[in-house]
C-alpha positions in Angstrom: -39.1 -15.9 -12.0 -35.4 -16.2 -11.3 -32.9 -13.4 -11.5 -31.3 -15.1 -13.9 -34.5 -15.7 -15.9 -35.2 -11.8 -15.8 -32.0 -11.0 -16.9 -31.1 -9.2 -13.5 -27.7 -9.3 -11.6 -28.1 -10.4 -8.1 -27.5 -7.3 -6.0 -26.0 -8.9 -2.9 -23.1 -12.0 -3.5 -24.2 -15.1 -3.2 -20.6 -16.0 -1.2 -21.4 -17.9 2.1 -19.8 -16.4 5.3 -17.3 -19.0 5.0 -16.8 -18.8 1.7 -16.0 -14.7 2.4 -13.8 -15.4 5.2 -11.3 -17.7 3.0 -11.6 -14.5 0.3 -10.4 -12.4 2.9 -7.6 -14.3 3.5 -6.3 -14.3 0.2 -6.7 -10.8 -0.2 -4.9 -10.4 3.1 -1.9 -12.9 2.2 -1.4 -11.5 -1.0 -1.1 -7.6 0.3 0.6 -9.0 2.8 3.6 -10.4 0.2 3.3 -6.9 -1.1 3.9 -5.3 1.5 6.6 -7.5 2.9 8.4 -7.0 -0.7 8.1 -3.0 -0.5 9.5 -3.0 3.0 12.2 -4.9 2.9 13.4 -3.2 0.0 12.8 0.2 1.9 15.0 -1.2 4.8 17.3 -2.2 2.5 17.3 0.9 0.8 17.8 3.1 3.8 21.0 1.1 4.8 22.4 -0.8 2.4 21.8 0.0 -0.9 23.7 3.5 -1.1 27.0 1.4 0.2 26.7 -2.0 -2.4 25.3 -0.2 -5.2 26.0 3.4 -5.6 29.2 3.9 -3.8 30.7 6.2 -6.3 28.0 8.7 -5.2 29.3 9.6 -2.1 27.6 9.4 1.4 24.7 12.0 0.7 24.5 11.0 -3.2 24.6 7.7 -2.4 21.4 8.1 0.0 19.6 10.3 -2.4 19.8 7.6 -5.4 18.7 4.8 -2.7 15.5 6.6 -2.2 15.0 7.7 -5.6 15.5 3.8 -6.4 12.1 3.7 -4.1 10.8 6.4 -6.3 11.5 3.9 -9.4 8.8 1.4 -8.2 6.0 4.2 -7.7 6.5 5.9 -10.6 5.5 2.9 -12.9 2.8 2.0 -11.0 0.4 4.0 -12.5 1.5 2.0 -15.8 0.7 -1.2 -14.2 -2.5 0.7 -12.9 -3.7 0.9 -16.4 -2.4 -2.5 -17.2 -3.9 -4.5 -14.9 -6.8 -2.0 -14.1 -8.0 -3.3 -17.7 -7.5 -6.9 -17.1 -8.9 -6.8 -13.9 -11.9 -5.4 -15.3 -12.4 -7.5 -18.3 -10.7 -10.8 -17.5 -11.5 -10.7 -14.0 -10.4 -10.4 -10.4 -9.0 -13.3 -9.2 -7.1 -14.1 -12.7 -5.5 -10.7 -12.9 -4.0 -11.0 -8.9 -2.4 -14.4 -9.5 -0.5 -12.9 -12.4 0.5 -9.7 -10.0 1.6 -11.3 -7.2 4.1 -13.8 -9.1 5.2 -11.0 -10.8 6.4 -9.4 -7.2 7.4 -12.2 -5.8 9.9 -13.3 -8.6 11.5 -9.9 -9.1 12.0 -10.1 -4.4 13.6 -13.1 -4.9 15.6 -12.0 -7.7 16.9 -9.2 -6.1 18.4 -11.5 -3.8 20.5 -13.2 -6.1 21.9 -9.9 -8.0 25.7 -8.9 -8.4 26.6 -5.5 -6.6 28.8 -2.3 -7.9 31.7 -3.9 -6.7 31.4 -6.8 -9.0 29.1 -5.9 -12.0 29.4 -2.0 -12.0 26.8 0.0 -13.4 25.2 -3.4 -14.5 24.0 -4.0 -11.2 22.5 -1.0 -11.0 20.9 -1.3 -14.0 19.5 -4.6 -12.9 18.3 -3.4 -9.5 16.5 -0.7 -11.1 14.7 -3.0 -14.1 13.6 -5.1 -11.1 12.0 -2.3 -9.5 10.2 -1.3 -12.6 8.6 -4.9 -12.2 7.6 -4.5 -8.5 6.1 -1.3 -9.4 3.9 -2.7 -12.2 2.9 -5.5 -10.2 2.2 -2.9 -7.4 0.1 -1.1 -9.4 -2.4 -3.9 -9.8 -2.6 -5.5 -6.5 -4.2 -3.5 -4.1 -7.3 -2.2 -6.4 -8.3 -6.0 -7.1 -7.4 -7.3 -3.5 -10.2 -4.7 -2.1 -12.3 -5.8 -4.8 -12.0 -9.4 -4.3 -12.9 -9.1 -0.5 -15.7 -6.8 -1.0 -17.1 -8.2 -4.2 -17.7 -11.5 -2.1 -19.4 -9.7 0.8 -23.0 -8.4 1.7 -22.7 -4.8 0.7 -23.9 -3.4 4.2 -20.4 -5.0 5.6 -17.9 -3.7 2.6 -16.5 -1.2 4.7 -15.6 -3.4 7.2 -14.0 -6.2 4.5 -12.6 -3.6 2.7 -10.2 -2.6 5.6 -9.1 -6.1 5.6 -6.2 -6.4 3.0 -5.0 -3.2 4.8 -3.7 -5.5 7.1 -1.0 -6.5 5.1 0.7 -3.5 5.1 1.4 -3.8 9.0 1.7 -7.3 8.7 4.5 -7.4 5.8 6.2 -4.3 8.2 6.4 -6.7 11.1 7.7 -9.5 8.8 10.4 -7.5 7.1 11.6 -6.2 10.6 11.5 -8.8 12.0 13.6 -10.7 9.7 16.3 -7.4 9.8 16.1 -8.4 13.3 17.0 -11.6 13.8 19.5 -11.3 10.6 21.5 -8.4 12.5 21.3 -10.0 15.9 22.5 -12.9 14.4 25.2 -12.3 11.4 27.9 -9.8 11.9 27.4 -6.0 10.1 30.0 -7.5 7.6 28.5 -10.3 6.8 25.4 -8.6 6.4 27.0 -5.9 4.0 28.6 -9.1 2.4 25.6 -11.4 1.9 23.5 -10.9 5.0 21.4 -8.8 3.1 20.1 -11.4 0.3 17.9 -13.6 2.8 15.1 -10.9 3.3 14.7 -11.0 -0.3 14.9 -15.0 -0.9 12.4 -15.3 1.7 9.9 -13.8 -0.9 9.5 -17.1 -2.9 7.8 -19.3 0.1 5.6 -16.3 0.8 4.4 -16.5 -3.1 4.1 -19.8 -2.8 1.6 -19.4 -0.1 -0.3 -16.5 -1.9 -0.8 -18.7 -4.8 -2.3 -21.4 -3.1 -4.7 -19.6 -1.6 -5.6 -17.3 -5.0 -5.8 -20.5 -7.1 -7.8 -21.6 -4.3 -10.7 -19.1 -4.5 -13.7 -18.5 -7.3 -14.0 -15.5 -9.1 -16.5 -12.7 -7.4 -20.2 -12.7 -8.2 -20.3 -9.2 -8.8 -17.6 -10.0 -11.5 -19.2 -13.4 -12.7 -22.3 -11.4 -12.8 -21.1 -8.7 -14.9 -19.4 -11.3 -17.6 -23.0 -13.1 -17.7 -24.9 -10.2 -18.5 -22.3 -9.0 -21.0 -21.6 -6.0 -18.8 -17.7 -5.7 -19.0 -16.5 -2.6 -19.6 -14.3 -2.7 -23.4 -11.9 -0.1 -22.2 -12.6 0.1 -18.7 -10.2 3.0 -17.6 -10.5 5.4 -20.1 -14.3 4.8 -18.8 -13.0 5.8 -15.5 -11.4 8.7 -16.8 -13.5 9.7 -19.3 -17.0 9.4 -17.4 -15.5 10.3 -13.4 -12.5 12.4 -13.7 -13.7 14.0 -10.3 -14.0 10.4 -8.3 -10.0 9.5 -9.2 -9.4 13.1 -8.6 -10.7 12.8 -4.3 -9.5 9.2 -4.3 -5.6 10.2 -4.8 -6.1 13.1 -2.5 -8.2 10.7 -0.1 -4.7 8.4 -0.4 -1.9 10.8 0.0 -1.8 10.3 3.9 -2.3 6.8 4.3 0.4 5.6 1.7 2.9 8.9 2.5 2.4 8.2 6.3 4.5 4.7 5.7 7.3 6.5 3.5 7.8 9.1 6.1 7.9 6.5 9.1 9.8 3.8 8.1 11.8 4.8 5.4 12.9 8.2 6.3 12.3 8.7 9.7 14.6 5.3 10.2 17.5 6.8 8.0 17.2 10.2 10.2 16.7 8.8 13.0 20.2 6.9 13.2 21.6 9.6 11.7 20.7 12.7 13.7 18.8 11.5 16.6 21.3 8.7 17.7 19.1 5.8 17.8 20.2 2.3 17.0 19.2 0.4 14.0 17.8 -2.4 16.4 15.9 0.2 18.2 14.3 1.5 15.6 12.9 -1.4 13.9 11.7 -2.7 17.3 9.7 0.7 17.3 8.0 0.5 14.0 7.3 -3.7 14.9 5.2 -2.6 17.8 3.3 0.3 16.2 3.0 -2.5 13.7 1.4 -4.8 16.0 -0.7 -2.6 17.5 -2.0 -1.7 13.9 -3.4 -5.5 14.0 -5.8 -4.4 16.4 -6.9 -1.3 15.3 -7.8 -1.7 11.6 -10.1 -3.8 12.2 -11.8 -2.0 14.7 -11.4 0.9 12.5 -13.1 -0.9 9.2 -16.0 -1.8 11.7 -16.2 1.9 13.1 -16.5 2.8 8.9 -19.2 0.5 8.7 -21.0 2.3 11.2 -20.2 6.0 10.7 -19.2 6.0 6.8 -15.5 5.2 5.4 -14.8 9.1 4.5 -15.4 10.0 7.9 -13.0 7.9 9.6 -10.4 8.7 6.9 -11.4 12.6 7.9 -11.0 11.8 11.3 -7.3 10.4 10.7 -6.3 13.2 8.9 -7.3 16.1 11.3 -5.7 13.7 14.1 -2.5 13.6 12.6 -2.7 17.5 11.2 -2.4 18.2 14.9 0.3 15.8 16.4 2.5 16.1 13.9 4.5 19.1 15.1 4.6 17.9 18.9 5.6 14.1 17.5 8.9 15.5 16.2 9.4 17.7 18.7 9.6 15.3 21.2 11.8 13.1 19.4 14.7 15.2 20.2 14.0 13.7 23.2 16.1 10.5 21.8 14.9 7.9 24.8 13.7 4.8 23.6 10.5 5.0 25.7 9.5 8.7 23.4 10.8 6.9 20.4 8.0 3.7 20.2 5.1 6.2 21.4 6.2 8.4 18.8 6.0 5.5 16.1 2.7 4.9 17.9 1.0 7.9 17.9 2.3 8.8 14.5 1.3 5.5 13.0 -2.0 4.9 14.6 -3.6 8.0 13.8 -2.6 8.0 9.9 -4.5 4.2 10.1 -7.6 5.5 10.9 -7.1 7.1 7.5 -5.3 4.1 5.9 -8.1 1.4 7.5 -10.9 3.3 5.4 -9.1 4.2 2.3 -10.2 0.9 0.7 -14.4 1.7 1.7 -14.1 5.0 0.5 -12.9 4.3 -2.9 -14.7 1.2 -3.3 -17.6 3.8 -3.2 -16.9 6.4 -5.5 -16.6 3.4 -8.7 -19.6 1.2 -10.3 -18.3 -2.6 -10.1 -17.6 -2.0 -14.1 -14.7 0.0 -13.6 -13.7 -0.2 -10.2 -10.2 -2.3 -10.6 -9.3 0.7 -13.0 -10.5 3.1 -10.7 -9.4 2.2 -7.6 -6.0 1.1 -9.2 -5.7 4.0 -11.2 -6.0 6.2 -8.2 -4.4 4.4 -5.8 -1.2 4.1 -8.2 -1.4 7.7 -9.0 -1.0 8.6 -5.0 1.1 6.5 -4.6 3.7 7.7 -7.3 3.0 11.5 -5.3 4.4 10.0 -2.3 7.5 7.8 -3.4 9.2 11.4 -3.0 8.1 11.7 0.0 11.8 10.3 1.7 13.7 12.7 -1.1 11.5 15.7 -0.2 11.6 15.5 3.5 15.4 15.2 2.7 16.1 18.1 0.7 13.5 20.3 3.7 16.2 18.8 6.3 19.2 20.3 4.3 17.2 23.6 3.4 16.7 23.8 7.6 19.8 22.5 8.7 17.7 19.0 9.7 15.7 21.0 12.3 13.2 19.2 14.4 10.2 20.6 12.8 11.3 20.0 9.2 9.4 16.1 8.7 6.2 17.8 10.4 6.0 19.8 7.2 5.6 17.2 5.0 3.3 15.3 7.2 1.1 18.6 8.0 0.6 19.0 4.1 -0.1 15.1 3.4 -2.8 15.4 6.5 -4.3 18.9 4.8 -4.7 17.2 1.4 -6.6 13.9 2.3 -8.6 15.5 4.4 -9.7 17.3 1.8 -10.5 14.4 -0.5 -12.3 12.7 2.1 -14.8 15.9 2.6 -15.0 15.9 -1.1 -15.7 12.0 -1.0 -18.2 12.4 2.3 -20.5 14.6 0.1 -20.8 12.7 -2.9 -23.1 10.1 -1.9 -22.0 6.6 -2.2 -25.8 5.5 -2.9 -25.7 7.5 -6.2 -22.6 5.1 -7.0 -24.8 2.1 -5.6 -28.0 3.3 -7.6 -25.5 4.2 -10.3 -24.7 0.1 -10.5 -28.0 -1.1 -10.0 -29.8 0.7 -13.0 -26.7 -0.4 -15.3 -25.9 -3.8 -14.1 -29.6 -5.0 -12.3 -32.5 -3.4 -14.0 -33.9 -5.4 -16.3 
């Protein structure tokens, strides 16, 4: 008798290897958009929005709103969390990530065609910031269903290592965005790049969608999904089930996240602005710093989501955090140092260790939540960390005023973001992702 005869869900997909492999990539791409979209809004941010959109502000007021216009993004996500958290669990995966990542990749581009203070006053700003709000919505549903829709098509023995997968698009949409800040400043003057140099990174969004919507349009639904619509297992209100039945689980997840999200604030939003600023490096320098840390990140999450196949995805994450608890300090320090050569093994050092953690956030959740609610879950709590450490460029600017920007002041917030996921990935190591497993099988399998 058949599994579908006994009423059973299949416990392992029925994808093909290749099949899998052209999942991955459209988890990958579409992160990868995202990513590229936050970044080059967090570049833009640190230089140029303060001057075309809140001038009136002043030099340090001016900076201050361009972060908090970061901020704006994060703190919806959590809405779009719950948004999208329900549709990806009830309509499905794939259906619910189209609809995110056209919703991010209109509002780039659209950015890119807005009026500034000079010309549409307070308007503009207002525009900016409603176009934020839709980045952050969309935000807030795309990285829960990406990790779902690469492991959800893979044997679950190998989830940990296709789970780290659509991490690379965080790296991957940092190298873009610098690259393009790049080859714009080495190749249009600083006016015209205050003028209408600034635009193109955004415009450049609408290929990239194009390209993430081919290859999403592309691709089936999962079989863990199509198996749970079958059986008439979907979840009617999937994240107050979250909520309601494993408050703990989204409680270790955001604390699990706080590091690998905050780790990216810290480096290449702040650290950027500070260190033109007050260390005396060139804008050109550092982008060319966080590209190669970038780079080198191509190599080493995937090494890392194979090493969390072997050893367990809370353990790397663990691993990441205690790493970086104890660098952090000595990092800064040496950056006084302001010579190129301390600068890039700086952004190294301080990006490579926080990957460890970032490479095997996406197994560690993906264990703590049944297949019923995990796009709530893993949204939910993803959004929620992420929303903690928008403020993470504001913060660490209000510590530098409170210590006259001494050199130890950004290895405070990094020490604390360090203290708190490791935390959540000990919580996470001892609750034992086969109690989730068996959790999934009696509900969705048994007959």
């Amino acid at each position: 008798m058949t599994n579908a005869d006994s009423g059973k869900v299949p416990t392992t997909p029925s994808s093909s290897v290749r099949t899998t492999r052209k999942v991955v990539w459209a988890s990958f791409v579409g992160t990868a958009l995202e990513s590229y979209d936050f970044y080059v809004f967090a570049y833009f941010a640190a230089f140029f929005v303060a001057p075309l959109f809140f001038e009136p502000l002043g030099t340090t007021g001016g900076v201050l709103a361009a972060f908090l216009t970061i901020a704006v993004a994060f703190v919806i996500r959590p809405v779009g969390a719950v948004v999208f958290g329900h549709l990806g669990d009830r309509i499905g995966r794939r259906r619910t990530l189209i609809i995110t990542i056209t919703m991010m990749g209109v509002a780039t581009g659209l950015i890119g065609i807005l009026p500034t203070y000079e010309t549409a006053g307070w308007f503009a700003v207002v525009l900016l910031l409603l176009l934020r709000l839709v980045q952050g919505l969309s935000l807030g549903g795309e990285w829960g269903g990406a990790i779902l829709l690469a492991t959800e098509h893979a044997e679950p023995k190998r989830r940990p290592f296709y789970a780290a997968m659509p991490q690379l698009g965080s790296p991957v949409g940092s190298i873009l965005s610098a690259g393009v800040f790049l080859l714009m400043t080495a190749l249009v003057s600083s006016e015209a790049m205050v003028e209408w140099g600034w635009r193109i990174p955004f415009l450049t969004a609408v290929p990239l969608l194009l390209v993430s919507l081919y290859l999403r349009w592309s691709i089936d639904e999962t079989p863990v999904f199509k198996a749970l619509a079958s059986q008439n297992r979907v979840e009617r209100s999937p994240v107050l089930a979250a909520i309601r039945q494993q408050p703990g689980a989204v409680g270790i997840a955001v604390l699990a996240a706080l590091l690998g999200i905050g780790s990216y604030s810290l480096m290449n939003t702040y650290t950027i602005d500070y260190g033109t600023t007050v260390l005396g490096f060139s804008y050109q320098d550092l982008l060319v710093a966080t590209t190669i840390g970038g780079l080198l990140q191509l190599v080493t999450i995937p090494l890392f989501g194979a090493w969390a196949q072997r050893i367990g995805s809370a353990r790397v994450v663990a691993i990441g955090a205690v790493g970086t608890l104890l660098v952090a300090f000595p990092m800064y320090w040496l950056l006084q140092s302001a010579t190129f050569p301390i600068l890039v093994g700086s952004m190294i050092i301080g990006g490579i260790l926080p990957t460890l953690s970032w490479a095997a956030l996406g197994g560690l959740m993906n264990d703590l939540f049944p297949s019923r609610t995990g796009y709530s879950g893993l949204s939910l709590s993803y959004s929620i960390a992420a929303t903690l450490t928008a403020f993470v460029p504001s913060i660490t600017l209000l510590v530098s005023a409170a210590t006259d920007a001494a050199w130890w002041h950004p290895g405070i917030v990094l020490v604390a973001l360090s203290a708190l996921t490791l935390v959540g990935a000990i919580a996470a190591s001892r609750r034992s992702g086969a109690l989730v497993e068996r959790e999934d099988t009696h509900e969705l399998v048994a007959a």
